[in-house]
C-alpha positions in Angstrom: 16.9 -4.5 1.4 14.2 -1.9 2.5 10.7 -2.1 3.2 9.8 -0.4 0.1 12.0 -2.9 -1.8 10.7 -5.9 0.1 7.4 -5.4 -0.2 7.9 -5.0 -4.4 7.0 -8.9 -4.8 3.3 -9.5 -5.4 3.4 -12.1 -2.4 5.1 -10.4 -0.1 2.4 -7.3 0.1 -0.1 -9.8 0.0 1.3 -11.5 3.3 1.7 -7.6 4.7 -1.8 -7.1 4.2 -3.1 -10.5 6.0 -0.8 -9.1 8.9 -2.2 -5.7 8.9 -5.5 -7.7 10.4 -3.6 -9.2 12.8 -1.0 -12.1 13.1 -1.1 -15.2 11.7 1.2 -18.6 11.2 3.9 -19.6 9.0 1.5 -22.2 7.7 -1.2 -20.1 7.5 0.8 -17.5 5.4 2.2 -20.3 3.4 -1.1 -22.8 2.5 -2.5 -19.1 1.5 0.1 -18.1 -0.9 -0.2 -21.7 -2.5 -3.7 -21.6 -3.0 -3.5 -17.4 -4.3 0.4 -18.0 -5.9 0.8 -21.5 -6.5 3.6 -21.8 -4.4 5.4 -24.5 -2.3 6.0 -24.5 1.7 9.9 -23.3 1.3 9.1 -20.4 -1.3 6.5 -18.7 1.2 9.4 -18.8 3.7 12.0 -17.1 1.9 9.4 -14.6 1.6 8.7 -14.2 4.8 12.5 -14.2 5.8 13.0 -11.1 3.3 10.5 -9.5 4.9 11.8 -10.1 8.5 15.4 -9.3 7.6 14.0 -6.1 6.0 12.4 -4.9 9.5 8.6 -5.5 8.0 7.4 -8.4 9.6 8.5 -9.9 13.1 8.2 -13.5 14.4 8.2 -15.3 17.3 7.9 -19.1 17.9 5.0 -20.3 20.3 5.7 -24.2 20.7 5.8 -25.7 17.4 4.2 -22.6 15.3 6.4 -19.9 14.4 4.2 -16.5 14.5 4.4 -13.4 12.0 3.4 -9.6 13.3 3.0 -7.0 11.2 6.2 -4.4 12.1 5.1 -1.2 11.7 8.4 0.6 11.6 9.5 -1.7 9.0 7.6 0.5 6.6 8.1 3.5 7.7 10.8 4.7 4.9 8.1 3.5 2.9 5.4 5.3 3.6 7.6 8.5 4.0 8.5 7.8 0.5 5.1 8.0 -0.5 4.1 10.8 1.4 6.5 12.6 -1.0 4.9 11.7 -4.3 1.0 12.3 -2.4 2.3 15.8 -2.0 3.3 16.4 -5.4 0.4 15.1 -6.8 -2.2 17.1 -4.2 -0.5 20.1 -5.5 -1.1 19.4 -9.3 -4.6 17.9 -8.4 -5.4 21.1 -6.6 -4.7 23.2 -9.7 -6.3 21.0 -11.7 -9.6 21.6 -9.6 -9.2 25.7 -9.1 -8.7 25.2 -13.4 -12.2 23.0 -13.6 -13.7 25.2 -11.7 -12.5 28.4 -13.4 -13.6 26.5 -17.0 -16.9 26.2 -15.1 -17.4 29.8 -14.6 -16.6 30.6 -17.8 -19.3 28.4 -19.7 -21.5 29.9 -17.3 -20.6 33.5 -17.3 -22.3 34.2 -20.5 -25.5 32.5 -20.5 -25.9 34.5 -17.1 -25.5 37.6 -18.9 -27.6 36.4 -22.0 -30.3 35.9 -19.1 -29.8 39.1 -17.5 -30.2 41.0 -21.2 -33.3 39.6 -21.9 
């Protein structure tokens, strides 16, 4: 699986967006995904396995905690992927804007002249 493809699940972006602000616990990742998700202990680890298997997340273990980072390569393919679609959709919204704004002139064009007549 990908990072694209592991961060489909709803709770799987949500634990990559706590770890964007910085790293956090297994438990801490997992008590909030029961109280936003509503669920258990084990579910919130498989998540957080998918994401580590997929390159998204890392881990290390500090005594009895185990720790989640945010891995920023992990999502690289990702955001490559959506760089594509931005670019399409800059190029449409740009003609888009140069067609507003050629409508604009228009409308205005010939109460201009109307004025100049008069």
């Amino acid at each position: 699986m990908d990072g694209l493809e592991a961060v489909g699940d709803p709770v799987r972006r949500r634990f990559v967006e706590l770890l964007a602000r910085g790293e956090r616990t297994a438990g801490e990742l997992a008590a909030l995904a029961a109280d936003e998700f509503g669920i258990t202990q084990p579910a919130a680890s498989r998540h957080l396995r998918v994401l580590r298997e997929a390159g998204v997340v890392a881990s290390q273990v500090d005594g009895q905690r185990r720790v989640y980072a945010l891995e920023p390569a992990g999502l690289q393919e990702a955001a490559a992927w959506f760089d594509q679609l931005a670019a399409f959709w800059e190029q449409r919204l740009d003609a888009l804007g140069t067609e507003l704004a050629r409508g604009r002139r228009t409308r205005h064009a010939p109460a201009q002249t109307a004025r100049k007549a008069s």
